[in-house]
N, C-alpha and C positions, 0 to 999 in steps of 0.2 A: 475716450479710449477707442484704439480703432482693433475692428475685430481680425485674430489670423486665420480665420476658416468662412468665411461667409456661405460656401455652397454649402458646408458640414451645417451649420447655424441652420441652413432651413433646413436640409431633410432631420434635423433635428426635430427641427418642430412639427414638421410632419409626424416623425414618427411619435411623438409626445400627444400629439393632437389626435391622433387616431386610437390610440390607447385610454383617450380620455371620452372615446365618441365625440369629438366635438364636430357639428358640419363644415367648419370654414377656421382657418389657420391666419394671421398676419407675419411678413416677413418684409424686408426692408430689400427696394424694388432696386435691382440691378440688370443687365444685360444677358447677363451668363445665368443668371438662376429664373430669367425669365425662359431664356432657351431649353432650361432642363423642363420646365413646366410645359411646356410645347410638346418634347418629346413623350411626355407623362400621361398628356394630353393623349396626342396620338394614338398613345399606346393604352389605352385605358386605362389606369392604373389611377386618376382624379377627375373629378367631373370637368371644371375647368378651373382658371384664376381672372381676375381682375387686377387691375393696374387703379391705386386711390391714390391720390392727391394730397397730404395731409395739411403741406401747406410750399408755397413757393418753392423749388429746388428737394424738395421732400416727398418722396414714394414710398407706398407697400404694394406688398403685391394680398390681394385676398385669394387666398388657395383654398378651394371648394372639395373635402376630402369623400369618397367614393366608396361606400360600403354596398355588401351583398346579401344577401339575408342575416343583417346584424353582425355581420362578421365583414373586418377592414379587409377592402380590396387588397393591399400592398401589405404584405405579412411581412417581410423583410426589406431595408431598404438602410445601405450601409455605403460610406463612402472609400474607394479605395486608395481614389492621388491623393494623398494629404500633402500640404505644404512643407513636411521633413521631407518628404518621400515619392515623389513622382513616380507613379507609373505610367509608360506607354507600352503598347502593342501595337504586333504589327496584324495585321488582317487574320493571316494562316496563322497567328499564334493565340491567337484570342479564345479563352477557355468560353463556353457554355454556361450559362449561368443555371442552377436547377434543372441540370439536363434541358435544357432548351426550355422552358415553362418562365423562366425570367429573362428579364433584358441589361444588357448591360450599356452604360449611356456615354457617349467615347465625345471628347472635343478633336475634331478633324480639321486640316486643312479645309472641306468645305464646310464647316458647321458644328454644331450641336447634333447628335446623332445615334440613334439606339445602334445596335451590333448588326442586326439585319439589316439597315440602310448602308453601315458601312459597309458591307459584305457584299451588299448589291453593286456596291461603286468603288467596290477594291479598293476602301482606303482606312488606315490605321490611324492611332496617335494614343491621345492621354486617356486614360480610362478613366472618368470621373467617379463613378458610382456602380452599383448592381443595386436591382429591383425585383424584388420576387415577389 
């Protein structure tokens, strides 16, 4: 059965796996859910992820979840394109997430990209998520 939210699927687990303390998350390795882990990356918000091998043609990714004194770095973390419902934005219209203390993670003409890179390079599109 093939799944209809794959990027929703991980920060699902994320958010499941953080809630349960767990150190490290598996999720099923893709291109675009590796890109959001980059930005996540970047953004401190996960220690890092690995790319596992399970067997021929078959990936996960091991997402390394990031706490602060006992308490998960990422308190919130919700998806808002859903495949009913596409949202994009354009640059000057893009809300603030937590009054600027969160990021919001945008699929752009040049990439994967938190709001502040796009903002830097004037460019808009799908808003995949917000992270606070």
């Amino acid at each position: 059965m093939s799944m209809s939210d794959p990027l929703g699927d991980m920060l699902t687990r994320i958010r499941n796996g953080q809630r349960a303390h767990k150190s490290a998350v598996l999720a099923p390795a893709s291109s675009l859910r590796a890109n959001v882990l980059d930005v996540l990356v970047r953004e401190g918000y996960i220690r890092g992820y690995n790319r596992v091998d399970v067997r021929p043609g078959v990936a996960e990714l091991s997402i390394e979840l990031k706490y602060h004194e006992g308490q998960p770095v990422i308190r919130e973390i919700s998806r808002v394109s859903k495949p009913g419902r596409r949202v994009y934005s354009k640059i000057a219209d893009l809300r603030r997430v937590a009054n600027g203390l969160g990021i919001s993670i945008l699929s752009t003409p040049r990439g994967v990209m938190s709001d502040a890179e796009a903002r830097a390079q004037n460019v808009g599109g799908e808003v995949l998520c917000e992270v606070f």
